[in-house]
N, C-alpha and C positions, 0 to 999 in steps of 0.2 A: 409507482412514481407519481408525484404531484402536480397538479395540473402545469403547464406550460405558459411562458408569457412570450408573447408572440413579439417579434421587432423590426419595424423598418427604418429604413436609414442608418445601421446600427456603424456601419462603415464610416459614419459622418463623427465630425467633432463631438456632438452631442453622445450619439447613441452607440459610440464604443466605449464611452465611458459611463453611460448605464450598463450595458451589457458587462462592463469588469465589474462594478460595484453590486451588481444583482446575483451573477456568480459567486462571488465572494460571500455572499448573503445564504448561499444554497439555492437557490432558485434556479428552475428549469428554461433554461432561456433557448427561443428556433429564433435564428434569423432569416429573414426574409431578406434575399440580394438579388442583385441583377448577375454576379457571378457566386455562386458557393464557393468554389474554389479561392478565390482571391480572397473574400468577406472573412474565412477562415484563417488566413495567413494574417489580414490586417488587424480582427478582430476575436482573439482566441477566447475558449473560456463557454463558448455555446453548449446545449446539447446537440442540436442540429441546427444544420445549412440548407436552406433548400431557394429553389430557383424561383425569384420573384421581380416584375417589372411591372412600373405605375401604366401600361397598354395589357396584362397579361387577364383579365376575364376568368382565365379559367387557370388549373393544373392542379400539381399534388399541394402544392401553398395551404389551396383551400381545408386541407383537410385537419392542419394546425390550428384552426379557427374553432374549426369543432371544438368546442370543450375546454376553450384556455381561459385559465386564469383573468388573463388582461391582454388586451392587444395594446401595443405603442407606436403611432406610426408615426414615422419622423420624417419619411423620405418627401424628397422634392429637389429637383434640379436648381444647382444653385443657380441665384438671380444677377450677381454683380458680378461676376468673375468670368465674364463678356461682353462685348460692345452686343448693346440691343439690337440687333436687328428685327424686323416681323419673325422673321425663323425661329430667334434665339427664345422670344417674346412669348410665341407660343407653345417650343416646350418646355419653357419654364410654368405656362399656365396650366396645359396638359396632364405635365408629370404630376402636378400636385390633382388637380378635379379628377382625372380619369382616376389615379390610383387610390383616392378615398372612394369613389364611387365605387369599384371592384370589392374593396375591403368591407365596406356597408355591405356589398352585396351577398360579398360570403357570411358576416355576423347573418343578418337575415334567413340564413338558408342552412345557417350550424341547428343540429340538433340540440346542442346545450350552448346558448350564449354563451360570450365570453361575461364576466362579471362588470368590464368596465373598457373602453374604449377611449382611447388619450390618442387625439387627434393633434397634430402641427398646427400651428398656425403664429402670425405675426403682427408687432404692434403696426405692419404697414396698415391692417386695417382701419386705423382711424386717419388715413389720409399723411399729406407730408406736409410740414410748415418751416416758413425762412428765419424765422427768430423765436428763438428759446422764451424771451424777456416778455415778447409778448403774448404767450401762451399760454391758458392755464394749464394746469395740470389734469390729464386725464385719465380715468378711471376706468373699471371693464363698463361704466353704462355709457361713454361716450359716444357722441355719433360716428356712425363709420366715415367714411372716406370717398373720393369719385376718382382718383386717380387709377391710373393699372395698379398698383401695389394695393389699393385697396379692392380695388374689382378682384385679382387674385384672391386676398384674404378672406373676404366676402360671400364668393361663389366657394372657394375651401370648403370654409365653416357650413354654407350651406348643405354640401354635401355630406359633411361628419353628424349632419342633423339630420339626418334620413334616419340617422338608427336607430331604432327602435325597443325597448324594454332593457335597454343597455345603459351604465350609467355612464353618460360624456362628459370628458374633460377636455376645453380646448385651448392648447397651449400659446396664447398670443405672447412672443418670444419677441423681446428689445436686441439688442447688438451683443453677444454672446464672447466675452472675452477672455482670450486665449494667447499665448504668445506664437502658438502651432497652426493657429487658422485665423480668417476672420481680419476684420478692420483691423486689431492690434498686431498682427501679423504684419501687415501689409504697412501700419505704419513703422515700423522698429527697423527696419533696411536703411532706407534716409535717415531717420533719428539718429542712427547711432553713425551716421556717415556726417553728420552735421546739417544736414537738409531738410529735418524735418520744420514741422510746422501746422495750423487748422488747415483743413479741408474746405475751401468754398469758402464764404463769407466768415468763419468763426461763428458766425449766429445761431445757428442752428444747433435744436438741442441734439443729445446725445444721451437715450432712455438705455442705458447698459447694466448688465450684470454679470457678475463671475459666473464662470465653468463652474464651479464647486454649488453655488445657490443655482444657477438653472438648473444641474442635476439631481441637488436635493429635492428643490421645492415638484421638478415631474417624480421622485419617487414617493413624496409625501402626498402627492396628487392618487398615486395608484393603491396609497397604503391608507386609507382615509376616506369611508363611506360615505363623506356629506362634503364631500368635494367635490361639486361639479359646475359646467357652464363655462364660461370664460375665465382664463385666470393671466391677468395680466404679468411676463416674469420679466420683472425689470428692478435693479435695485433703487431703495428709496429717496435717492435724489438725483434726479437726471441733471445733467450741466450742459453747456455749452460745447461747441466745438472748439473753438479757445480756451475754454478752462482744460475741456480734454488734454487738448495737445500742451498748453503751458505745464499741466500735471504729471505728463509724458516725462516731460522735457525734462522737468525736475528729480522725479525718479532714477531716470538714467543719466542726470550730469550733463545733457548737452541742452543745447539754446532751443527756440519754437518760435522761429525770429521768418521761417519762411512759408510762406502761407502756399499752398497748391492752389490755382486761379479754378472758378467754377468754368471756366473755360476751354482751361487742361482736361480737368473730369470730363467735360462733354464731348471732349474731343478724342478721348479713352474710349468712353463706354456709351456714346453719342445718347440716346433719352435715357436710358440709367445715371446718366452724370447730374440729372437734376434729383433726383433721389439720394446718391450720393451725397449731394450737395445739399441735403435737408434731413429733415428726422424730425422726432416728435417727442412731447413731452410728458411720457406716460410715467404714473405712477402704479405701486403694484396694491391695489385698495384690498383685493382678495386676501392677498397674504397678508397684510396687516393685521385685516380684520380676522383670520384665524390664528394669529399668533408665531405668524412663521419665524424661526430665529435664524436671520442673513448673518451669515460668514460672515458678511462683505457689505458693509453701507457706506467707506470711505474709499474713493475713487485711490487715490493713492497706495493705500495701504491694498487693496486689490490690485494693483498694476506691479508695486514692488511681489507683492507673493506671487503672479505668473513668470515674473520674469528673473524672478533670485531660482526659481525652482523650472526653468524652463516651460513649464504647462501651457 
């Protein structure tokens, strides 16, 4: 049998739809879950399940690392889909530093590297900004960030840099959309109740891209030996919160007439609402400059193909 591609998060939006598309492909895919059992039911299609958690140091996990193909880690405790507490704050910081640390740790200690190591990460690293219009556009050589969102993404990536003789990919990932998870999820309840509308200000941009191009561009990232470093995946015109939501609006036939107060948000998800309530204006320079061919560069025509097809 052919070496193994190792996967964490595979559970999540993202990484049960590598795991179908890598199956499909022939590929030996081990997920790495906090439940086998369940990861199995949600996510079929694996070779094997075995027991994994962003605190776990040690177990049988480690012994998939030996000799795979490529490790994919994806996992990390989602960030907005809780009011921040310090609690919440730390283990969303945790899940992500503690479980690349382990994973560096087990590459470090495999008898045969993995060939390439594709680490998570997010465009929060370059910080959060209130208006789209005034921002340039930025690049993987952008400055980082001081906010938490950035301090997360920052000490992440720091950690996926420990590895050593390993070729790393680090996926800084914009707004991921989908009609089953995520921001477009969450707005299509109101939208289609007649309530929808922008988020905060409208100012703010909105660096998004389809399910289908975040998928591809990480399997073109694993299949592609001069791929490494940061790779910004965002599709190539990020817009505003207001063009967002008016684009919404238009797609599915209803109005974008009622805005959610940055207020509301903060009173949701108390310092996450100012995050929320902002974003950034990242372009994807990486994939450009290697030729990537995006599904999806028209917000529109991306928003009808999630939501004619359910995805």
């Amino acid at each position: 049998m052919h070496a193994q591609i190792v996967i964490t998060g595979a559970t999540g939006l993202i990484g049960a739809e590598i795991v179908a598309k890598l199956a499909a492909r022939g590929e030996s895919v081990v997920v790495l879950a906090r439940s086998p059992e369940s990861a199995e039911k949600k996510v079929p299609g694996a070779r094997k399940y075995v027991r994994w958690d962003s605190d776990m140091a040690n177990g049988e996990w480690r012994e998939y690392i030996n000799g795979a193909k490529a490790v994919i880690h994806l996992a990390g405790k989602p960030l907005l889909d809780a009011r921040w507490t310090e609690e919440h704050k730390k283990e969303c910081y945790d899940s992500r530093i503690l479980g690349t640390r382990h994973i560096v740790a087990a590459i470090a200690q495999a008898a045969v590297k993995p060939a390439v190591f594709i680490s998570a990460s997010a465009v929060g690293y370059y910080g959060s900004f209130e208006r789209c219009d005034e921002t340039p556009d930025i690049t993987e050589s952008g400055k980082r960030g001081s906010d938490f969102l950035a301090e997360i993404c920052v000490d992440w990536e720091r950690e996926a840099e420990k590895v050593d003789g390993v070729r790393l990919v680090l996926l800084r990932t914009g707004i991921v959309l989908s009609s089953k998870g995520g921001m477009l999820e969450k707005l299509l309840g109101p939208f289609s109740m007649f309530l929808g509308g922008p988020v905060g200000s409208g100012h703010q941009c909105i660096s998004w891209i389809h399910l289908d191009d975040e998928v591809d561009a990480i399997l073109a990232a694993l299949d592609h030996d001069d791929w490494h470093g940061p790779i910004n995946l965002a599709a190539p015109r990020p817009v505003s919160m207001k063009e967002f939501a008016d684009t919404l609006g238009r797609v599915l036939g209803r109005p974008a007439l009622l805005p959610v107060p940055k207020l509301v948000v903060k009173l949701l998800l108390g310092e996450g609402g100012e995050y929320a309530a902002s974003g950034q204006k990242v372009v994807p320079g990486f994939l450009q400059e290697k030729g990537y061919p995006f599904h999806y560069e028209n917000l529109a025509v991306a928003l009808k193909d999630l939501i004619d097809s359910g995805r």
